[in-house]
N, C-alpha and C positions, 0 to 999 in steps of 0.2 A: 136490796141487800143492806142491811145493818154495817154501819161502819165499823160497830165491833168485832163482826167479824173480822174484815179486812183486818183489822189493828191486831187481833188474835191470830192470823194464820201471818203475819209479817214475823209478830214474838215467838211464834210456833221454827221458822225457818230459822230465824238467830239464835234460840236455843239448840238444835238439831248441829247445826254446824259449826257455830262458836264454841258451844261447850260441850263440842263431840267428847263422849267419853264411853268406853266400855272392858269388861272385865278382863280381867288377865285367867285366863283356863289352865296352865301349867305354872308351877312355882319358880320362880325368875330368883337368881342365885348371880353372886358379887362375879363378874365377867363373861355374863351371858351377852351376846350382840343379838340374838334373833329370839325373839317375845313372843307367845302363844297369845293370843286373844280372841275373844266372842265373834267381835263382828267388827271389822276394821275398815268399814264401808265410807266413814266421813273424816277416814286420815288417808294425807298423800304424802310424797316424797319432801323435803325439807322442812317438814313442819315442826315445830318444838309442841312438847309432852313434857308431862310432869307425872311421875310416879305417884302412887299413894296408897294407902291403904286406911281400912274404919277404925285403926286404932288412932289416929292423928289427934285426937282429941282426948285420949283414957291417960291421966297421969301414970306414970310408972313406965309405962309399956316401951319396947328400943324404938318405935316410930313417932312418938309424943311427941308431935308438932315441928315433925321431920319430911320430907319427902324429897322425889329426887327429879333432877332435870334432864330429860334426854332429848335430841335429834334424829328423826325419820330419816335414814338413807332410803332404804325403800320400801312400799306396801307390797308382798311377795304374793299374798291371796286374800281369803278373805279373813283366817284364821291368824298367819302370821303379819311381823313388821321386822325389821331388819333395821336395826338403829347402826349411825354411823359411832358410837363408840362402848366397849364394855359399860356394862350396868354396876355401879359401885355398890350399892346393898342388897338386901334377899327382899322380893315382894314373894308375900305366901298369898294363896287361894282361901288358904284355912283365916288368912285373917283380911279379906273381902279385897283385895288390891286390884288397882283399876289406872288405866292409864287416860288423861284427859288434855287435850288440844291447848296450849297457850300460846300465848305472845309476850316476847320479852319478860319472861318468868312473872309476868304476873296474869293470870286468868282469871276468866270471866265465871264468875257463879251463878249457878241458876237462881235463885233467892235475890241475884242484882239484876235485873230484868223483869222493869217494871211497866206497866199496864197505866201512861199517863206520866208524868214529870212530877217529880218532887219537891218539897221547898227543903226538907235533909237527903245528902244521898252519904251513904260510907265514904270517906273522904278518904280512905288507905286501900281502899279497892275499886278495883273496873267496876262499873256499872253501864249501863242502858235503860233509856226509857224510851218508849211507844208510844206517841202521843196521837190521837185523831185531831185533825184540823180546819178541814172545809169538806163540802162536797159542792159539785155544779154541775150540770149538765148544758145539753144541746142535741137539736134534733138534729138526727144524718140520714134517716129515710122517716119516709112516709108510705103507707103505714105500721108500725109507729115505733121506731128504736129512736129513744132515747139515751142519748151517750151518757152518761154518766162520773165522772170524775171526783175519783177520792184522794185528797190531801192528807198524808199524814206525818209530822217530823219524828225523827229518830236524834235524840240526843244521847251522848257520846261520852261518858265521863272520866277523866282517866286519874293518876296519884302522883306524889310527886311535884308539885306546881310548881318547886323552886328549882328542879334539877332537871339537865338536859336528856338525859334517859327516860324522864316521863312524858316528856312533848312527844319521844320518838311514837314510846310505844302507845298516847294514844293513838297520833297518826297513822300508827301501824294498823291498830283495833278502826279506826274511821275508812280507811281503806279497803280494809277487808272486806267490814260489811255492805262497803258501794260497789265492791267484786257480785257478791253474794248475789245479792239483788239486783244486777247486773245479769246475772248464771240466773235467774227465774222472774224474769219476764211476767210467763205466763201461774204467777201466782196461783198456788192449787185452795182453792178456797173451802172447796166441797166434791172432791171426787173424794169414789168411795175405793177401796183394795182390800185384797184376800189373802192370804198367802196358799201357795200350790201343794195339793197332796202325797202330789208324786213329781218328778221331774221330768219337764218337759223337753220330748226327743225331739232334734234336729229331724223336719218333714211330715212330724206328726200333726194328724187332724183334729186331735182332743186333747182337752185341757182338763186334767182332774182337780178341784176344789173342793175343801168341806162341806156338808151339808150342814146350812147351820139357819136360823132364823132368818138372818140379816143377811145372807148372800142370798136365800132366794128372794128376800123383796128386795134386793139391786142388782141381782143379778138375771137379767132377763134375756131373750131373744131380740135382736136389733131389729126383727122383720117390723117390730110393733112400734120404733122408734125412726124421728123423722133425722135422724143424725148416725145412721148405719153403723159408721168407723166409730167408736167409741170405745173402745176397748184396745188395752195395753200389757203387753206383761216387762216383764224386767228382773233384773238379778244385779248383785254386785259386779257384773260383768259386761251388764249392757240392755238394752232395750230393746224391744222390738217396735216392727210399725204398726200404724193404727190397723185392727180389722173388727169382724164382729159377728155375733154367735147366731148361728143356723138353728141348732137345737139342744136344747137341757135335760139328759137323764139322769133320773137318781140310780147309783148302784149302790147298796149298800149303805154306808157312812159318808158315801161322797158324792157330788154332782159334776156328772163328765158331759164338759162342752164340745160340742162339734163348732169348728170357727173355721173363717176364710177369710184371706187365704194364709195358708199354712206359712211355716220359716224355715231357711236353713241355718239354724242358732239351738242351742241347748241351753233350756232355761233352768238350773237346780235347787233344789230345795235346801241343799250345802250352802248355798249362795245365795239363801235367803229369796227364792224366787216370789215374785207377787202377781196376780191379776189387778189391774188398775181401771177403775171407770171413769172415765173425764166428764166433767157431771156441761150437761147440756144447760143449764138454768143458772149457773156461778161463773161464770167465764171471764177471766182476766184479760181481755185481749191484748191490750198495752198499758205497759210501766215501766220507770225506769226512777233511778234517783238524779233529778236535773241539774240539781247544786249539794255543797259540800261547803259548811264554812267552819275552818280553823280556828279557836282562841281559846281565850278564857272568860267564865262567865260569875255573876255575883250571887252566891246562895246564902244568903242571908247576910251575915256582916265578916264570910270568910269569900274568898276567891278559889275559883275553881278552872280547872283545866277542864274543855269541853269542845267537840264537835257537832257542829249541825248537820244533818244531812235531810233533805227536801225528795221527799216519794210522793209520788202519782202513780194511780192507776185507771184502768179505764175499763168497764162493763158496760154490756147492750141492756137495757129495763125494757122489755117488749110492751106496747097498749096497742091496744084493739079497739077499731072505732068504728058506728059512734061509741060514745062512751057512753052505760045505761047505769040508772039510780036504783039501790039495793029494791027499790019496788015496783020495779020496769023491766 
């Protein structure tokens, strides 16, 4: 496995939950406490959100380089969130308004999370960078796993250098994401997911999915695979346990799985349900972030306020022995 990838599905994770953000579906008006939203799957209770909407940038307009700060009392489903205080201005739908995940009112941008460290970062804004940094291995069986170990730092950048509210919050922002990656372990490198047709009933035997190119080459019968459990579904509500598919037929527009064994859980398509394949060949077994170091660092001839944080991970490389030469 390419360390890029690694370094890609680590930036993939911090985007997804640092700068969770999604729409607002109903129009949010000056003393509203409970928000209508898309999919409020990567906000929980106490979180701070910032208001906003796509005029923030159009001169003229009443949100021109405005927006507003609120607090999560609670995520009520997957549609609503329940703020703990009235909304003080109108966010309209008609003018694209979205609510997104911060820390100590200042948030992290997708556009600052970078692919490798830089020698300029925005000095008035959060940033991140993903840098690759070693790989090593060692043998643990024979024959032939190959342990494998990827190095990668994650620097931390935050604003503010002279003031004690910037140290907070980037130690706020360097904490979180040693949570984060902390909460995924088993880094998803390469499994593949569907989302479901219809909603999956508590005891049912089948699973409805699209028919589509790309589900039938990964979505297959287990009988044929040496790793049976492979299969997962989920919803904003929970997961089920591993099992795996007996038989695939097409009805119509969709492919109905026969799987075993069944649940007692309803997985909805309200709730964003998915099929997940845990890919047999990218497997993360262990990772964890083993150090964290606090300060500030020197970007060119200015000083900057910065966290290190040190990730490992670890995959099996399978050989097969002997080993034979492309003409043998």
């Amino acid at each position: 496995m390419a360390i890029e990838i690694i370094n890609d599905a680590i930036i993939d994770v911090i985007k997804k939950n640092m700068i969770a953000k999604t729409n607002v579906t109903a129009n949010i008006t000056s003393g509203d406490v409970i928000i209508n939203v898309y999919n409020s799957f990567q906000f929980s209770s106490n979180q701070e959100i910032v208001l906003i909407d796509y005029n923030y940038n159009t001169e003229g307009n009443a949100h021109y380089q405005i927006f507003e700060y609120a607090k999560i009392l609670e995520v009520n489903n997957t549609t609503a969130i329940t703020l703990t205080d009235p909304v003080v201005g109108n966010w309209l739908v008609s003018d694209g308004a979205f609510i997104q995940k911060t820390i100590g009112h200042a948030p992290l941008y997708e556009n600052n999370v970078f692919y490798g460290d830089r020698e300029v970062i925005p000095f008035d804004q959060m940033s991140v960078a993903v840098e690759p940094v070693s790989l090593s291995n060692e043998w643990i069986y024979i024959q032939g796993g190959l342990s494998e170990e990827y190095r990668i730092k994650i620097l931390v950048y935050g604003r503010d250098i002279k003031f004690e509210d910037g140290r907070r919050i980037l130690d706020r922002y360097s904490d979180s994401i040693y949570q984060l990656l902390l909460n995924n372990i088993h880094l998803e490198v390469d499994n593949y997911h569907t989302s479901l047709s219809v909603n999956y009933t508590a005891g049912s035997t089948t699973i409805t999915i699209p028919d589509t190119a790309e589900n039938r080459k990964y979505i297959t019968e287990s009988g044929a695979s040496p790793y049976p459990y492979e299969y997962q579904m989920q919803d904003n509500e929970g997961a089920s346990c591993w099992f795996h598919i007996t038989n695939i037929a097409t009805v119509g527009s969709t492919m109905v799985l026969t799987i075993n064994p069944t649940f007692n859980s309803t997985f909805r398509v309200s709730d964003f349900a998915i099929l997940k394949k845990w890919s047999t060949i990218e497997y993360i077994y262990d990772s964890r972030i083993d150090s964290v170091t606090y300060g500030v660092v020197s970007k060119g001839s200015a000083f900057v306020r910065a966290s290190e944080l040190s990730w490992f991970g670890k995959k099996v490389n399978e050989h097969r022995f002997p080993q034979k030469s492309n003409r043998i």
